[in-house]
C-alpha positions, 0 to 999 in steps of 0.5 A: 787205880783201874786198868791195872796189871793181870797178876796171878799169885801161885799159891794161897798161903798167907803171903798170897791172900795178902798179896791178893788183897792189896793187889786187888784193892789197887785195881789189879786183875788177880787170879789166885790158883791154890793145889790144894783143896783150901786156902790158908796153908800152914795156917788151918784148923785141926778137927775131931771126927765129929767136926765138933772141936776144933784147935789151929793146925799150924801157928798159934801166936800173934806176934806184931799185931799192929802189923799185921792189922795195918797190912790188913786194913791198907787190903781193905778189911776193916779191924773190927773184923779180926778180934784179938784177944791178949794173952795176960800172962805171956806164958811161962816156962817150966824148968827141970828142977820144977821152978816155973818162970812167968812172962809178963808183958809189963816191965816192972811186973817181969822185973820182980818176977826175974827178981823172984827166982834169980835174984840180982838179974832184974837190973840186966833185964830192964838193961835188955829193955831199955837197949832194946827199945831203942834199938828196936824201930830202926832194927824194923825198918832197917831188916823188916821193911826193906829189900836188898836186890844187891847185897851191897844195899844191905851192907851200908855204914848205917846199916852195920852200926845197926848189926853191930848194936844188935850184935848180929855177928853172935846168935840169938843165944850169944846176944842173950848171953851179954845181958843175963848170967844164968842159963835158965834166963838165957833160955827165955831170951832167946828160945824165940828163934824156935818161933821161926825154925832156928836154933838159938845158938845158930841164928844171928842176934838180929832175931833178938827183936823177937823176945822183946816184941813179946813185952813190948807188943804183947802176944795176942791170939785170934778170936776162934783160932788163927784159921779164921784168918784166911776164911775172912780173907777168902770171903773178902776176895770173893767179895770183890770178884777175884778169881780163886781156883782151888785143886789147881797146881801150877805146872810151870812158869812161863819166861821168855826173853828174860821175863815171866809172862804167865803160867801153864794149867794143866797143859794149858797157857794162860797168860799175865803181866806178872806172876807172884810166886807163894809157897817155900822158895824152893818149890819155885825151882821145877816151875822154871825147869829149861831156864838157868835159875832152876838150877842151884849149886847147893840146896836150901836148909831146911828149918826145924821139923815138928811134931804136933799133937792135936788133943781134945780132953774132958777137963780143964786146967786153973792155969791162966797161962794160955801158952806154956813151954817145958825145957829139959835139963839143957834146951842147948843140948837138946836142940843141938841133937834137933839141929845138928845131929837130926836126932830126937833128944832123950829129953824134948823140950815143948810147948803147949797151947791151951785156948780156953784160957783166953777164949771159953768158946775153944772147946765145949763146955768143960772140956779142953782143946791142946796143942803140942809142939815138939821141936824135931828133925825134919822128914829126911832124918826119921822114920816118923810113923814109927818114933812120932808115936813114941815121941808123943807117949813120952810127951804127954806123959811129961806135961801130966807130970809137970803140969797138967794132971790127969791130962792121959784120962782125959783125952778124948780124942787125938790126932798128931802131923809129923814132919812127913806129913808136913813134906806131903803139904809142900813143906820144904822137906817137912820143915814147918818154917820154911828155909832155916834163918841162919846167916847164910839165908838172911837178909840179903841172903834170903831170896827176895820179894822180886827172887831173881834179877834175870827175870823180870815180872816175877815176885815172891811172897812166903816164910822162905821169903825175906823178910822171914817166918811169923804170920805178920812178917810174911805179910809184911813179905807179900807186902814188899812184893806187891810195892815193887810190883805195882812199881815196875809195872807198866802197861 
């Protein structure tokens, strides 16, 4: 293709570099201008003092790697240049009373293990796989494929017989519930919400594709962290001669006669065909200030906030669990206090990521990087630089106790990102998931890759966007937005 569209994509989150790639390989003139002073944003690297060790500041888990490798490869960088390394085993979960389930991607390894410590569950398990399996590829083209400009598009008879068989009328939890009894197992099927920055018991049941991708495709990590990601994407742009403009916030969108026609840099004009807007959506609001659409009756929910510890110790663990989660006696009560009452809970349940399980290299040798997540209220309900110290004392103190001993003595170094630090970043009010997936912001609920039908050239890309949070399906978002771009452009 040549002589394609002037397109500039405000912000290089993930969703923008991705964007930026298919755009570029399809001939168009990109001009990525980012605010920050780096590319990437959630998905970065946290380092010690020295810059010697190193741990992902943001997400951890490959989830749908064949998307994500696809949508890659259809940019134009090759596979080879992404090692993924597969996490055998999933993970575990550690409950209260000190019993301790394993995920195993296999079915038949999962069934005994469920067996194992639940005795008479294991045929509801593989019942959950097998309805699952067949209700999964039409679940992806149906919500993660497409985009629903009227809402009535989403609303088709096919359409609800699919809701209906993923039980999208009832939450995640609610779906779990209608194959397993005990609330341990309950839990492990449905806590994947958390992936995205919602409670299980107030997302809807279509995210419960999310708990069976994990047996089905794997949980994979990034060889050298998933902060890779964005350097590989950066060098391939700069490759190819697109445009990056770093330390460059975007002061408006420019719309005229119902259609966007370029941005304004430091008070300065610069004119495109289009614009693809990159970031959580709500930040796309003060950029069309004087135009009717900056305005919204009511506000966007905010995901879950987190808060985030960043340690480097002097000793290793036997287990070879990369990622492991501790639930407190009730993960409903729990999150209800997290979600609904903006509390932090007496009992926090959390998850740990420990690299050097997967790959030798994540640390020096004998020693250790971790990363905590403690699922938390966002920045406008704590005072953070007071409780986020505390939060974390306690929370180290659980993982040495169920765990991980002798962890206090051997940190060498730390570091810890609260919510606020979160909102500093541009993270709507420090949610780390973009808007809440609740059913009032799915689906044809969700802003869309083209947001606005009263603007024409103007797109969208982000966690904040349909199809959602995760790394490969805010991909498959920018995606969705370059398709419909490429479309409905005409010179």
């Amino acid at each position: 293709m040549s002589g394609g569209p002037k397109v500039a994509i405000v912000g290089g989150g993930i969703g923008g570099l991705t964007a930026a790639l298919l755009l570029s390989r399809q001939g168009a003139e990109v001009t990525l201008l980012e605010g920050r002073d780096r590319l990437g944003g959630r998905i970065a690297f946290e380092r010690d003092e020295g810059d010697v060790r190193r741990i992902d500041q943001g997400p951890t888990i490959v989830l749908l790697p064949e998307m994500l490798l696809s949508i890659l490869e259809e940019g134009g960088v090759e596979r080879d240049r992404i090692r993924l390394i597969e996490s055998d085993p999933l993970y575990r979960i550690h409950y209260s009373d000190g019993r301790v389930m394993t995920k195993h991607r296999r079915p038949e390894r999962q069934a005994e293990e469920i067996e194992r410590l639940f005795p008479g569950e294991s045929k509801n398990y593989l019942r959950y796989m097998n309805r699952m399996r067949e209700l999964y590829p039409g679940a992806q083209k149906a919500v993660l494929e497409r985009t629903f400009p009227r809402k009535r598009d989403f609303f088709t008879p096919r359409q609800i017989r699919m809701l209906g068989n993923l039980q999208a009328h009832r939450s995640v939890r609610g779906a779990a519930a209608n194959y397993f009894k005990p609330d341990e197992l309950i839990d492990a099927y449905s806590l994947q919400s958390l992936y995205i920055g919602g409670q299980p018991t107030g997302t809807p049941g279509v995210y419960s594709i999310l708990p069976y991708a994990e047996h089905e495709f794997g949980i994979w990590m990034i060889e050298g962290g998933y902060a890779r990601l964005p350097i590989i994407l950066e060098e391939e742009l700069r490759s190819r001669g697109v445009e990056v403009r770093l330390n460059t916030p975007v002061q408006k969108l420019t719309v005229e006669d119902g259609r966007c026609k370029g941005i304004v840099v430091d008070g300065v004009r610069e004119e495109y065909d289009a614009v693809l807007f990159n970031g959580d959506f709500p930040g796309i609001l003060p950029l069309l200030e004087g135009q009717p659409e900056s305005k919204r009756k009511k506000p966007y929910r905010a995901s879950s906030g987190c808060l985030l510890l960043y340690v480097g110790t002097s000793k290793r663990w036997e287990d070879p669990a990369a990622h492991q989660f501790f639930l407190p006696d009730s993960l409903s009560d729990g999150l209800q206090a997290v979600f609904e009452r903006g509390m932090i809970p007496a009992n926090p349940s959390f998850y740990i990521f420990n690299p050097v399980v997967l790959d030798e290299h994540a640390a020096p040798e004998g020693e250790s990087v971790l990363y905590f997540l403690i699922p938390s209220p966002d920045a406008s309900q704590i005072t953070w630089s007071k409780e986020g110290k505390r939060l974390a004392r306690k929370v180290l103190q659980a993982a040495e106790d169920r765990g991980f001993s002798g962890l206090r003595d051997s940190i060498k170094w730390i570091k810890m990102r609260t919510p606020e630090d979160a909102q500093k970043d541009g993270n709507y009010v420090g949610g780390s998931f973009g808007i809440a997936p609740i059913l009032a912001q799915s689906g044809p609920y969700r802003p869309q890759p083209k947001p606005f039908k009263s603007i024409e050239g103007l797109y969208a890309a982000g966690a904040s966007v349909h199809p959602g949070g995760g790394v490969p399906i805010v991909m498959q978002g920018a995606r969705m937005a370059v398709n419909q771009l490429l479309k409905e452009w005409s010179p």
